[in-house]
Structure formats: structure tokens, C-alpha cells
N, C-alpha and C positions, 0 to 999 in steps of 0.2 A: 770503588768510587773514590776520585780525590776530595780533598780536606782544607779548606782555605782557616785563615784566621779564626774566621769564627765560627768553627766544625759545622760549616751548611754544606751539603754537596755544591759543588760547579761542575760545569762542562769541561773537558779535555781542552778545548777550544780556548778557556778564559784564563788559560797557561802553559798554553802552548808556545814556545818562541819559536820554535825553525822545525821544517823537516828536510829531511834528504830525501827522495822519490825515486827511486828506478822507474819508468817507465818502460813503455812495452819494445823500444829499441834498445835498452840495455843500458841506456843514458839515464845516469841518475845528476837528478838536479836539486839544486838548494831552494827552499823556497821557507818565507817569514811574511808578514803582514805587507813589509813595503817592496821586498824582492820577491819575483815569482808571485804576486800576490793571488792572480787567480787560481792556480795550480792548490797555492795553501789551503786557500776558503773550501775549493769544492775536495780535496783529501781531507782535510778536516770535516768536513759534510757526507763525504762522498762513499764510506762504508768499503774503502779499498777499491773502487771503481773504477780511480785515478792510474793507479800505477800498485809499485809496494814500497811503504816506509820503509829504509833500511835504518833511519835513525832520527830522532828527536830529543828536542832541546825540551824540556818543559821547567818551569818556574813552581818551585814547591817548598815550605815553609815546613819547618818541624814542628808537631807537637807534644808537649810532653808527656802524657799517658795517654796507654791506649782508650780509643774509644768504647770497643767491645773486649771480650772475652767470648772462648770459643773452646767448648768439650769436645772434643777427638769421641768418635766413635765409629762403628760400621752396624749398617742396621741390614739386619737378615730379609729375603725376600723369597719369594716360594721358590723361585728359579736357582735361587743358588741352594748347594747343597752342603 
């Protein structure tokens, strides 16, 4: 999950700037809000429906410490031996 300003989640979408799209002829295309803009909206929407991302811009802000902490472990299940 990304992290704005003010450690709320956002959407993918609300910092997103560009994607590149291959689509299904092999042609991959640039697309941002005001170029390609339909293409953006429904890949940004679209759950890979569109084509495939081969690459994006996104807009992201550092924060200084982490938000969680996270214990490394493995938990045993009956199936494994």
C-alpha cells in the first residue's frame, strides 16, 4: 500500500503519472491523464484487462520511519514435514 503525506493510504491512481502499455499487437504505448487518456483511466481501472504495463511513472514522497515493524518467521502446518 502507498503512503502520501500524511501516512493515509491512496490509490495507485492518485500518483500515477504515465504508463507505457503493450498491448495485444505488440505496440506498446505511452499514456498519462492528458495523452492516451482513455487507455490510462481504464489500465489504471482495468486489472490488467487493457494490455500489460511494461513501465510507470509514479509520484512518491519519502518518509522518515518506517511505519511498521515486521518479525520474520515461518509457521509450521500439518502438511509440511
Amino acid at each position: 500500500m502507498l503512503m502520501v503525506k500524511s501516512l493515509a493510504p491512496i490509490s495507485i491512481a492518485s500518483c500515477c503519472e504515465e504508463l507505457n502499455v503493450m498491448i495485444s499487437d505488440g505496440t506498446i504505448i505511452r499514456c498519462n491523464r492528458e495523452v492516451e487518456n482513455q487507455l490510462f483511466w481504464a489500465t489504471i481501472g482495468g486489472l490488467g484487462l487493457t494490455g500489460l504495463i511494461t513501465s510507470a511513472t509514479l509520484r512518491l514522497q519519502r518518509i522518515l520511519a518506517p511505519l511498521s515493524k515486521f518479525k520474520q518467521g515461518v509457521t509450521r502446518t500439518s502438511h509440511h514435514s
